[in-house]
C-alpha positions as CSV (number, residue, x, y, z in Angstrom):
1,X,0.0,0.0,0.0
2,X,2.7,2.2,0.9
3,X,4.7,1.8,-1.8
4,X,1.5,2.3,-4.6
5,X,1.0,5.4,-2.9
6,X,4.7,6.9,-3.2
7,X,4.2,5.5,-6.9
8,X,1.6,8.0,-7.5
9,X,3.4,11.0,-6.0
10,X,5.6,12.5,-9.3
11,X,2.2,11.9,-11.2
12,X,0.2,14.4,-8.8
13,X,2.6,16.9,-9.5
14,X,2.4,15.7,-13.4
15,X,-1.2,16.1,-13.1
16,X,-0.7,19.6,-11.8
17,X,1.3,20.5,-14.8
18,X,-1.7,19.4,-16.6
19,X,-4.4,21.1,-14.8
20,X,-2.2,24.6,-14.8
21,X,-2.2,24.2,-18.6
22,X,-6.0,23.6,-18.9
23,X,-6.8,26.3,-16.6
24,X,-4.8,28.5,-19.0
25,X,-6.5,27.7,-21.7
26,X,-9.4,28.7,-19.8
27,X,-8.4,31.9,-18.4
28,X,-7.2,32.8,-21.4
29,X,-10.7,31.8,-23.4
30,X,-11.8,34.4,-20.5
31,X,-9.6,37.1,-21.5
32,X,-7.6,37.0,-18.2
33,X,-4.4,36.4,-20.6
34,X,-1.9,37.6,-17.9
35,X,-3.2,34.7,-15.4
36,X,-3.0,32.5,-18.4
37,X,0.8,33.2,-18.7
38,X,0.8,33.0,-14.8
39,X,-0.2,29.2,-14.9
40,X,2.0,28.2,-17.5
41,X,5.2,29.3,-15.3
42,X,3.4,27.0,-12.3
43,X,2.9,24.1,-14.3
44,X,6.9,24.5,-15.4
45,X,7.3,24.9,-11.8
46,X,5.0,21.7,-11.7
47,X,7.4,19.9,-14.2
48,X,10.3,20.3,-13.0
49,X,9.5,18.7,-9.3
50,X,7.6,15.7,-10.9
51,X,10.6,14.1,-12.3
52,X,13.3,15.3,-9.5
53,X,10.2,13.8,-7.3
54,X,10.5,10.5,-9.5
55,X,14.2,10.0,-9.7
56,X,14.5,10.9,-6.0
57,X,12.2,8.3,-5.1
58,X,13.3,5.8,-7.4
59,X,9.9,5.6,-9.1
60,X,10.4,6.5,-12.7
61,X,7.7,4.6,-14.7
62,X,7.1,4.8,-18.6
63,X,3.2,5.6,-17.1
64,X,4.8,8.5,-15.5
65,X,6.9,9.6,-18.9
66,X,4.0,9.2,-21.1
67,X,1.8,11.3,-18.7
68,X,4.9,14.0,-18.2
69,X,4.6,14.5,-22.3
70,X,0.6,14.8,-22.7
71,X,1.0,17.4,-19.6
72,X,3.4,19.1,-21.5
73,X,2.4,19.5,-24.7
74,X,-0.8,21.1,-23.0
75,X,1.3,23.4,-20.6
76,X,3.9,24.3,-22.9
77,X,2.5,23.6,-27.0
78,X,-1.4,24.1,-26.8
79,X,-1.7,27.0,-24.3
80,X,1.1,29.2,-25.0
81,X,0.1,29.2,-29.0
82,X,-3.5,30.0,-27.7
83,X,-2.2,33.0,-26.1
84,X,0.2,34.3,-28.9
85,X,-3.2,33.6,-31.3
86,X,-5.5,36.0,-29.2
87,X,-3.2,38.5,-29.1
88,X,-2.0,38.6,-32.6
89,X,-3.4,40.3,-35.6
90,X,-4.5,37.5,-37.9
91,X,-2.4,36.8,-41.4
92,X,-0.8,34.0,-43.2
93,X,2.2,34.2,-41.0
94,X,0.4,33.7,-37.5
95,X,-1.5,31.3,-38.7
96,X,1.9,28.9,-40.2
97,X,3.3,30.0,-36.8
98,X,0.2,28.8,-34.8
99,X,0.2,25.3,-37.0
100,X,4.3,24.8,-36.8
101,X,5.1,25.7,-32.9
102,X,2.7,23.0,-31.3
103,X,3.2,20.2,-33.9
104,X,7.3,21.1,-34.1
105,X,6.6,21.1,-29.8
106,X,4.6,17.2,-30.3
107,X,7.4,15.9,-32.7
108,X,10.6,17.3,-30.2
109,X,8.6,15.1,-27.3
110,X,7.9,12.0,-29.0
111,X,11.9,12.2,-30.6
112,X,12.8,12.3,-26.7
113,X,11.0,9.7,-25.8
114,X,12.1,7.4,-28.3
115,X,15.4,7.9,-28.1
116,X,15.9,9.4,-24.5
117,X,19.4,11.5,-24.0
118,X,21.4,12.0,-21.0
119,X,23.0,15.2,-19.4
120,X,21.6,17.1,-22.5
121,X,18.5,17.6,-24.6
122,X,18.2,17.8,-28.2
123,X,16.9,20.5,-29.5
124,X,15.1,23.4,-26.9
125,X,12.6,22.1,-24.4
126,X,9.4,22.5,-24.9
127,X,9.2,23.7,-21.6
128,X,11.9,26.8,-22.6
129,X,9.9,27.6,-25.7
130,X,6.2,27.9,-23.2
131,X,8.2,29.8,-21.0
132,X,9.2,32.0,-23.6
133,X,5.6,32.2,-25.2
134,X,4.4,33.2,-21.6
135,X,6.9,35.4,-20.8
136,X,5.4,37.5,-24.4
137,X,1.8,36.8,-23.0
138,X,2.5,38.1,-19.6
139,X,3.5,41.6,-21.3
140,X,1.1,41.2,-24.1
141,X,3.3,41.3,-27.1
142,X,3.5,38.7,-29.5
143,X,5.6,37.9,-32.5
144,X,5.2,35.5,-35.3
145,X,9.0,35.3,-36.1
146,X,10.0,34.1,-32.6
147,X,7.3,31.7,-32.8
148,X,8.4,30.0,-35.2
149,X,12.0,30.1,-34.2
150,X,11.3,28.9,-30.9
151,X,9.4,25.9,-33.4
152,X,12.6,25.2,-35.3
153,X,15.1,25.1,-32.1
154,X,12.6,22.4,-30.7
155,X,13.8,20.0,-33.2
156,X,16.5,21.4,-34.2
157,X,20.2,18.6,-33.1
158,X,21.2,22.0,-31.1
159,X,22.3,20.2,-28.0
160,X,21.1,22.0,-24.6
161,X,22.6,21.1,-20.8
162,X,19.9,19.8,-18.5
163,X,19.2,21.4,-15.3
């Protein structure tokens, strides 16, 4: 029993992550796009406990890895390109940059998790890029250009110390 419950622990905080990312989306279907921003820094606060949490209590699961990724391409692909969309003036551009950053954030997870590094990640995290996105959202400015640079470094072999 104890042991199933200690399991379960890096996944609250996963689940967190996911929740911060939905209630963005929210907030920021609302028009409260600062607190939208706000929650995306908490659920990369969120992140990075739930796998120092795992490895700390020696139970890293592929459960918990699969989970980490469809929390994080919530928090950090989905509700970060939802706030650079409301804020932007609609063209051809915004709209390539609102396809490319989530699916270029999708591909740089799934290209982790098959082929897991260690000490360094390929490409920018995900992460990074929301942060990024928010940090924009948070002062209300947005820019299709750094959008879709922030895309390319994703999966680009641009190698990036871990924390």
């Amino acid at each position: 029993m104890y042991n199933s419950i200690v399991k379960t622990i890096p996944n609250l905080f996963t689940m967190g992550n996911l929740l911060c990312g939905v209630f963005s989306i929210t907030a920021n279907m609302n028009g409260f796009l600062r607190v939208a921003a706000m929650l995306i820094f908490l659920a990369a606060f969120l992140d990075l406990l739930d796998g120092r949490i795992a490895r700390r209590l020696k139970v890293d699961s592929e459960l918990g890895v699969g989970l980490d990724s469809l929390a994080d391409i919530i928090s950090f692909g989905v509700a970060p390109i939802l706030i650079f969309y409301t804020l932007t003036s609609h063209s051809w551009l915004t709209s390539f940059a609102f396809m490319i950053y989530p699916t270029m954030g999708a591909l740089r997870l799934a290209r982790f998790n098959a082929k897991p590094t260690s000490g360094y990640f390929s490409g920018i995290p995900i992460t990074f890029a929301g942060l990024v996105m928010s940090g924009m959202g948070a002062v209300l400015y947005s820019n299709p250009y750094i959008t879709i640079a922030l895309s390319l470094l994703m999966v680009s072999p641009v190698k990036v110390k871990k924390l």
